[in-house]
PDB file of N, CA, C and O in Angstrom:
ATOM      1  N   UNK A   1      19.852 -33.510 -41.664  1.00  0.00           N
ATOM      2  CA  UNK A   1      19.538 -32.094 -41.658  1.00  0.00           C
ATOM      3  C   UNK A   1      20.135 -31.484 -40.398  1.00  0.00           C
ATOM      4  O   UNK A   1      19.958 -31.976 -39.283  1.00  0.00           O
ATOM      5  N   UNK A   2      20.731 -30.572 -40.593  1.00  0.00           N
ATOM      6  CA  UNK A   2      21.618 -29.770 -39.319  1.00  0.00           C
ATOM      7  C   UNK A   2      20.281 -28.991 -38.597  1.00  0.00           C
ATOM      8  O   UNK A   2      19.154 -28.750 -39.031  1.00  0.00           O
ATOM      9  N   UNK A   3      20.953 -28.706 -37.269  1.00  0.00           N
ATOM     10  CA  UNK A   3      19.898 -27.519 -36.500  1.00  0.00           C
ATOM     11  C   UNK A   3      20.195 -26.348 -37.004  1.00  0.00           C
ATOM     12  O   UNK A   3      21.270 -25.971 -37.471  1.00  0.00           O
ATOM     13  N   UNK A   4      18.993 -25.666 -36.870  1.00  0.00           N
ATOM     14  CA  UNK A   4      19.160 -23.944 -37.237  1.00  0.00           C
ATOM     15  C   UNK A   4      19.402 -23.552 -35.796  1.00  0.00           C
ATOM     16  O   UNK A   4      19.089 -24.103 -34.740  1.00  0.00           O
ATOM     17  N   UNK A   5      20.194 -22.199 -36.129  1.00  0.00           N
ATOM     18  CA  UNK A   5      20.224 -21.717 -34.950  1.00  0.00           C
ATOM     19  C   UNK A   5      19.247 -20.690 -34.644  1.00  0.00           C
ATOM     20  O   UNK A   5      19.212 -20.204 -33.514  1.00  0.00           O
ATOM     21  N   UNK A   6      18.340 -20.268 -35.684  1.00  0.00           N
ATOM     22  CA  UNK A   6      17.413 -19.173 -35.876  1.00  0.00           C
ATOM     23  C   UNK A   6      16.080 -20.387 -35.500  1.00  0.00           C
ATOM     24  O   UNK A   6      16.222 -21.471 -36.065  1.00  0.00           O
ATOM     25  N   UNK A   7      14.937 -20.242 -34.665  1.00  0.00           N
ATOM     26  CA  UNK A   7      14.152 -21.141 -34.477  1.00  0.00           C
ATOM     27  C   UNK A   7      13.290 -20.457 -35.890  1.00  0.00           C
ATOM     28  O   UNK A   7      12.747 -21.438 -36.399  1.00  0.00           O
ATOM     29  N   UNK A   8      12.993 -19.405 -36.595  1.00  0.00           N
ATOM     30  CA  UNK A   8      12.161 -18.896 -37.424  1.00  0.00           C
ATOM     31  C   UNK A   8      12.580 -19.731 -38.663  1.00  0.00           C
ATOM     32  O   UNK A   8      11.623 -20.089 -39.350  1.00  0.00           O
ATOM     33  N   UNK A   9      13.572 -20.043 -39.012  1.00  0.00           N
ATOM     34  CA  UNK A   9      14.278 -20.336 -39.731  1.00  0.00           C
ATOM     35  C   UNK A   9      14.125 -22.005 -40.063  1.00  0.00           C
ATOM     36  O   UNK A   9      14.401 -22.435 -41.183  1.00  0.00           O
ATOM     37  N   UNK A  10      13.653 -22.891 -38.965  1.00  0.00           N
ATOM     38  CA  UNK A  10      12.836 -24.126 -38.862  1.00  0.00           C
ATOM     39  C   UNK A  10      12.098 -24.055 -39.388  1.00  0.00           C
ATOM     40  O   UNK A  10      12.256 -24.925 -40.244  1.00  0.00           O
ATOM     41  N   UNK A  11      10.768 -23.327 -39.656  1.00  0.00           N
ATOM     42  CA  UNK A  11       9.146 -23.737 -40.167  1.00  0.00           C
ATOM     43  C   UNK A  11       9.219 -22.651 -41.250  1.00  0.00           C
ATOM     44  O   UNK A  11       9.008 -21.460 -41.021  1.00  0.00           O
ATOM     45  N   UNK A  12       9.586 -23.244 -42.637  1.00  0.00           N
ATOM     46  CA  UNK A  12       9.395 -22.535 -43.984  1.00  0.00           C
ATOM     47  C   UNK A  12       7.926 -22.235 -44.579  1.00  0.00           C
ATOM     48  O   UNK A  12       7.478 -21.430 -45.395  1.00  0.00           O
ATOM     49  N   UNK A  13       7.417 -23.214 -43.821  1.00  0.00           N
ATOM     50  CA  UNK A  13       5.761 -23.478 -44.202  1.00  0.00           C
ATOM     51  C   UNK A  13       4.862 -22.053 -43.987  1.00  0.00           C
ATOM     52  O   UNK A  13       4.827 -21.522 -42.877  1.00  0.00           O
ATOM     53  N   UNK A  14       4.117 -21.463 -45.186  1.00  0.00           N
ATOM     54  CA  UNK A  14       3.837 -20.484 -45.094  1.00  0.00           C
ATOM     55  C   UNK A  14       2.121 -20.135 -44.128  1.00  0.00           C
ATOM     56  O   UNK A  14       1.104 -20.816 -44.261  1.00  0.00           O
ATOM     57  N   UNK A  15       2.258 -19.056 -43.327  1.00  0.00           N
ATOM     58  CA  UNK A  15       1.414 -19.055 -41.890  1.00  0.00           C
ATOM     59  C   UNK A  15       0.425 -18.954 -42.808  1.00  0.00           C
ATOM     60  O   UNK A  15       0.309 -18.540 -43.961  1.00  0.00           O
ATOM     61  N   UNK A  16      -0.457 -19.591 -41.732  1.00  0.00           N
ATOM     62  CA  UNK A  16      -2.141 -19.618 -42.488  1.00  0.00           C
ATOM     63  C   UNK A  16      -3.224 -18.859 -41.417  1.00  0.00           C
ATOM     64  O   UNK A  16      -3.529 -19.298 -40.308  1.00  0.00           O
ATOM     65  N   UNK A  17      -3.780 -17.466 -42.110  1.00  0.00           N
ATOM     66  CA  UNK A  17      -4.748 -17.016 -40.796  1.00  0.00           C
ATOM     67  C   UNK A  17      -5.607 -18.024 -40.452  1.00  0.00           C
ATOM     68  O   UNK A  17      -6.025 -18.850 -41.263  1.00  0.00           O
ATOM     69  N   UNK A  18      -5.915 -17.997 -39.201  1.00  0.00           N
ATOM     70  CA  UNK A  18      -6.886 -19.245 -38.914  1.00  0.00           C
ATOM     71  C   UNK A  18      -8.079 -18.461 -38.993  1.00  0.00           C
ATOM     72  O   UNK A  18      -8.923 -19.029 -39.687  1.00  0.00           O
ATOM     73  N   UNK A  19      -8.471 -17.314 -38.514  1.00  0.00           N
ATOM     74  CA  UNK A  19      -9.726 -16.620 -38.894  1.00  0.00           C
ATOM     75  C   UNK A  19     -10.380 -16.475 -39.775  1.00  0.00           C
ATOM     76  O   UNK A  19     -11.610 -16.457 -39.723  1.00  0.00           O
ATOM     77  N   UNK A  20      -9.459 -16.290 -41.142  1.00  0.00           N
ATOM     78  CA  UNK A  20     -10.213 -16.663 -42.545  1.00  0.00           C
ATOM     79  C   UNK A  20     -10.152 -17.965 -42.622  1.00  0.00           C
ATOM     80  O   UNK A  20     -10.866 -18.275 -43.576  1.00  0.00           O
ATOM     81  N   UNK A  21      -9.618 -19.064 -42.069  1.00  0.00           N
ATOM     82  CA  UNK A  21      -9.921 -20.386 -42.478  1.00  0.00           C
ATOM     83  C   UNK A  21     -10.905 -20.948 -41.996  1.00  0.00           C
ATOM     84  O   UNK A  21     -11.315 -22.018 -42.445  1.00  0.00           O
ATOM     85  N   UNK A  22     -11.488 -20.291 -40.940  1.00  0.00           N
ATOM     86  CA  UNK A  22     -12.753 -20.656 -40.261  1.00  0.00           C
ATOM     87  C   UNK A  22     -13.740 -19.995 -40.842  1.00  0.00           C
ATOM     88  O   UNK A  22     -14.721 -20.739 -40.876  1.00  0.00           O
ATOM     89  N   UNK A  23     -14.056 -18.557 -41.505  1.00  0.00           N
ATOM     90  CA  UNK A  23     -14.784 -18.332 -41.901  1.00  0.00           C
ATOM     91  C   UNK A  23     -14.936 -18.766 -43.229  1.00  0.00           C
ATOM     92  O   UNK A  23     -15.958 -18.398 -43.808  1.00  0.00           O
ATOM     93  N   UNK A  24     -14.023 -19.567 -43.911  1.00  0.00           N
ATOM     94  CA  UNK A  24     -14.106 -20.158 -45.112  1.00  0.00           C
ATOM     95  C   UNK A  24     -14.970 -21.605 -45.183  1.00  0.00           C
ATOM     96  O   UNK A  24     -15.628 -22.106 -46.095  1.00  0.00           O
ATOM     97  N   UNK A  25     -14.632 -22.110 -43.620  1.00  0.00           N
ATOM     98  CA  UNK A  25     -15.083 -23.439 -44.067  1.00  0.00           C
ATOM     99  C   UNK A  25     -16.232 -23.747 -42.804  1.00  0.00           C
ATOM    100  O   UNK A  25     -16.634 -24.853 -42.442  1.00  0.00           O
ATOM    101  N   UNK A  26     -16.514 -22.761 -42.409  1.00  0.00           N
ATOM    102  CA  UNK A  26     -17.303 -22.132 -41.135  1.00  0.00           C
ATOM    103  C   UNK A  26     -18.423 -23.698 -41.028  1.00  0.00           C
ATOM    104  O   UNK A  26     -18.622 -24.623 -40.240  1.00  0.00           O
ATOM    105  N   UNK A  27     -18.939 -23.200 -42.426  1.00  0.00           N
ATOM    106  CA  UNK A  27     -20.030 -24.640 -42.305  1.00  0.00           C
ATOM    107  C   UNK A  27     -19.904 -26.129 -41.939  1.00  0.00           C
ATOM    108  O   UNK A  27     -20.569 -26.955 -41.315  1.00  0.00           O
ATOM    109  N   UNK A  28     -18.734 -26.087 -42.620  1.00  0.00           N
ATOM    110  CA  UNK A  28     -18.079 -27.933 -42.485  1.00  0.00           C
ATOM    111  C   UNK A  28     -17.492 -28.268 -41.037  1.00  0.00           C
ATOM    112  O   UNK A  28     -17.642 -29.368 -40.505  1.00  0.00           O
ATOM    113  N   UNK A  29     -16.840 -27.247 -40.489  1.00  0.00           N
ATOM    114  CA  UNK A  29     -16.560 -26.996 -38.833  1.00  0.00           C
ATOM    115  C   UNK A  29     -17.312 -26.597 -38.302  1.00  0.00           C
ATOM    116  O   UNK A  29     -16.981 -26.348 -37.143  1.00  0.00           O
ATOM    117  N   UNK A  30     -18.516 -26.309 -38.603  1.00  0.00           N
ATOM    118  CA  UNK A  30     -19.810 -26.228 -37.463  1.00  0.00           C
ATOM    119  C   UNK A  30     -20.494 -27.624 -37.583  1.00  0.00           C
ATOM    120  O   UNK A  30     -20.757 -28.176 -36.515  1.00  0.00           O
ATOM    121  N   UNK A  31     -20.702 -28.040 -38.326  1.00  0.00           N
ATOM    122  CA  UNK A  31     -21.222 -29.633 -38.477  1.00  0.00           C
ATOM    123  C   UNK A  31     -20.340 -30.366 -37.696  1.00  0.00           C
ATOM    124  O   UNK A  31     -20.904 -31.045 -36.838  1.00  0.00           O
ATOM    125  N   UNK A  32     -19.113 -30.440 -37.729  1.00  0.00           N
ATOM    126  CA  UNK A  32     -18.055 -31.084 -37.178  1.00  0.00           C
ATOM    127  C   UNK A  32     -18.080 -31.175 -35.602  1.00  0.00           C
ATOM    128  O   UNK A  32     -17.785 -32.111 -34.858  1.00  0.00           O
ATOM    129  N   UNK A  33     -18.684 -29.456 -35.242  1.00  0.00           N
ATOM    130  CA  UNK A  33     -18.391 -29.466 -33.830  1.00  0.00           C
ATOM    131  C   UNK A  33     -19.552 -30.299 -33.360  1.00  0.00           C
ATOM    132  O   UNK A  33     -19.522 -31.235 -32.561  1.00  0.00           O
ATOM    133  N   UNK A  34     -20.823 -29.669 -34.154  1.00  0.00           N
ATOM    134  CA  UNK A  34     -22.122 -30.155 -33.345  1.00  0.00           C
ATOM    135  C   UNK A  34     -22.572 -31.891 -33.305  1.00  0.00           C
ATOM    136  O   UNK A  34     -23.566 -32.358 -32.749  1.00  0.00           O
ATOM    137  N   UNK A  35     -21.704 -32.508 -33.935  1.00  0.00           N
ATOM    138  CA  UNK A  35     -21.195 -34.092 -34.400  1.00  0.00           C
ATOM    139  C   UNK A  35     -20.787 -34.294 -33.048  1.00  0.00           C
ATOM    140  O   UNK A  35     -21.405 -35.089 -32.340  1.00  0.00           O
ATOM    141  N   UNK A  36     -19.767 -33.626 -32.603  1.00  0.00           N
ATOM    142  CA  UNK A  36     -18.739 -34.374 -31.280  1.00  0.00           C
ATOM    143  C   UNK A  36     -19.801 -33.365 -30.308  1.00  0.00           C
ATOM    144  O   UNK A  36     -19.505 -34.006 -29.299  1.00  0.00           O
ATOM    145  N   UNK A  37     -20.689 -32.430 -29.827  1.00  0.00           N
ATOM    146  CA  UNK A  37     -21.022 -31.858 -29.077  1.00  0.00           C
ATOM    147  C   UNK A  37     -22.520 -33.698 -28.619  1.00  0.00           C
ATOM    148  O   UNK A  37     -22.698 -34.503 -27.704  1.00  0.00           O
ATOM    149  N   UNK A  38     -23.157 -33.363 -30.061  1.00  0.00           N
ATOM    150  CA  UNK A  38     -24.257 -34.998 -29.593  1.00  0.00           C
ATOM    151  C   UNK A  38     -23.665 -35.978 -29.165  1.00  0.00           C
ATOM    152  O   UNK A  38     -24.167 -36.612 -28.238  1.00  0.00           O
ATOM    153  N   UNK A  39     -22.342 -36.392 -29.771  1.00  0.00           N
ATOM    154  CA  UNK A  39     -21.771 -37.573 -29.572  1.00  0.00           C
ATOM    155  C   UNK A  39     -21.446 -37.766 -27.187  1.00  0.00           C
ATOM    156  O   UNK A  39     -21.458 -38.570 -26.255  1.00  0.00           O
ATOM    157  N   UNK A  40     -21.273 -36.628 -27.472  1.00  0.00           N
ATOM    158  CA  UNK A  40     -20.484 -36.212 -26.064  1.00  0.00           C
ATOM    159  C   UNK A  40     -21.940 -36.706 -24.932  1.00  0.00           C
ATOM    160  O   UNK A  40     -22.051 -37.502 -23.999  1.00  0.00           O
ATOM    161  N   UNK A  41     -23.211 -35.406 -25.879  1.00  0.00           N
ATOM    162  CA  UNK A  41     -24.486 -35.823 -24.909  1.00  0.00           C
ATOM    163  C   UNK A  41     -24.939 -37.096 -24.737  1.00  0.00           C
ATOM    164  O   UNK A  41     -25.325 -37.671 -23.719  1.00  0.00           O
ATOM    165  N   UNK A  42     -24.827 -37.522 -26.053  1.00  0.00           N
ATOM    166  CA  UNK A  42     -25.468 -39.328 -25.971  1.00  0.00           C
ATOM    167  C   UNK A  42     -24.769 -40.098 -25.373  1.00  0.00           C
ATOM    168  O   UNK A  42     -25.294 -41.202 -25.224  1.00  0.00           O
ATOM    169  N   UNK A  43     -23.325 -39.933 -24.764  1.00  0.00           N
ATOM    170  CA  UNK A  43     -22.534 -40.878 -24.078  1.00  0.00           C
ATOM    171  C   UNK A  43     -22.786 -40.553 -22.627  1.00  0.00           C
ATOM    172  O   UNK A  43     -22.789 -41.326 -21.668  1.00  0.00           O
ATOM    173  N   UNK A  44     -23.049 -38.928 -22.668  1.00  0.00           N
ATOM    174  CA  UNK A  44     -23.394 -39.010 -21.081  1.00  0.00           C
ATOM    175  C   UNK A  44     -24.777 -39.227 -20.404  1.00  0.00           C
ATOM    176  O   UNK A  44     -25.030 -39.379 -19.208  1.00  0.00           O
ATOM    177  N   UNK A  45     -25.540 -39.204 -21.395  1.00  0.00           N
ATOM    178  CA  UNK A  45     -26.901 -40.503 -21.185  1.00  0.00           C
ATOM    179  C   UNK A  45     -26.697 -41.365 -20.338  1.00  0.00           C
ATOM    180  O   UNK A  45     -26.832 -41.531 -19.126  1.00  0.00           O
ATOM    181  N   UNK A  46     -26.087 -42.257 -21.844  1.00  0.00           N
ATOM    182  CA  UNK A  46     -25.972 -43.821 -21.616  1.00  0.00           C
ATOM    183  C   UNK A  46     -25.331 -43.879 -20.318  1.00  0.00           C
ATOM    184  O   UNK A  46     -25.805 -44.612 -19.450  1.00  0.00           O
ATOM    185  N   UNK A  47     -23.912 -42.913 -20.019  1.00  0.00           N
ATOM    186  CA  UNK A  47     -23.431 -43.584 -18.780  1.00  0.00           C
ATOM    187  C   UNK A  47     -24.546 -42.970 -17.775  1.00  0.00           C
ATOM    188  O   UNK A  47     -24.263 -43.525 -16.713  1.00  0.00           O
ATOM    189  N   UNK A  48     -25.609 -42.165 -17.540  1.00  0.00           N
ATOM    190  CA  UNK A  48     -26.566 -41.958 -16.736  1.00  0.00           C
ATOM    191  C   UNK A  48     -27.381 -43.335 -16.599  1.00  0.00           C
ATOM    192  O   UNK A  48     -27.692 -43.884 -15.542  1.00  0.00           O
ATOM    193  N   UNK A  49     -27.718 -43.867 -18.191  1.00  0.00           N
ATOM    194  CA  UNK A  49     -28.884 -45.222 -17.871  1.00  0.00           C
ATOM    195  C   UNK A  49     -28.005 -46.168 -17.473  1.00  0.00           C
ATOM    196  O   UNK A  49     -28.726 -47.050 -17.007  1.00  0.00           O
ATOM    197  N   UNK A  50     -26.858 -46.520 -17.375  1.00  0.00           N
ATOM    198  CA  UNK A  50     -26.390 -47.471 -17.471  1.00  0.00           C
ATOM    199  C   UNK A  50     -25.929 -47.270 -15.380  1.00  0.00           C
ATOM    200  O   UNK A  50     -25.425 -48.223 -14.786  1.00  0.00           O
ATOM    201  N   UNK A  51     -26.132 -46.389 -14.902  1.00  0.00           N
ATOM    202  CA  UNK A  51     -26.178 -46.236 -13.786  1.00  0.00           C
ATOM    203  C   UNK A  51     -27.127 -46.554 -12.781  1.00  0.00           C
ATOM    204  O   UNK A  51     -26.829 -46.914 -11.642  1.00  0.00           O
ATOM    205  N   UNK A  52     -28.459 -46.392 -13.295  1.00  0.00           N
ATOM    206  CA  UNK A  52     -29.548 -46.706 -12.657  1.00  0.00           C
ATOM    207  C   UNK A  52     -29.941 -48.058 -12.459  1.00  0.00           C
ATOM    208  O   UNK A  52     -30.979 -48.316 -11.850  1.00  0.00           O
TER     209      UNK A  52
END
């Protein structure tokens, strides 16, 4: 595949608002966050007990 000389002209892939994609799937990415938000607290526990 040759280079473009147009960089627009690289990514055919059609743009996706991210604002409606968040409010579409709002629920499944709020679970998602609050997953890695506990995960984050319970590790900084452990490295608290594991200090003492």
């Amino acid at each position: 595949m040759k280079p473009t000389g147009n960089p627009g002209e690289a990514n055919t892939a059609p743009r996706v608002n991210i604002q409606e994609l968040c409010e579409e799937y709002y629920e499944d990415i709020l679970a998602i966050i609050m997953e890695k938000a506990r995960h984050e607290r319970l590790k900084d526990v452990h490295a608290r007990l594991d200090f003492e």
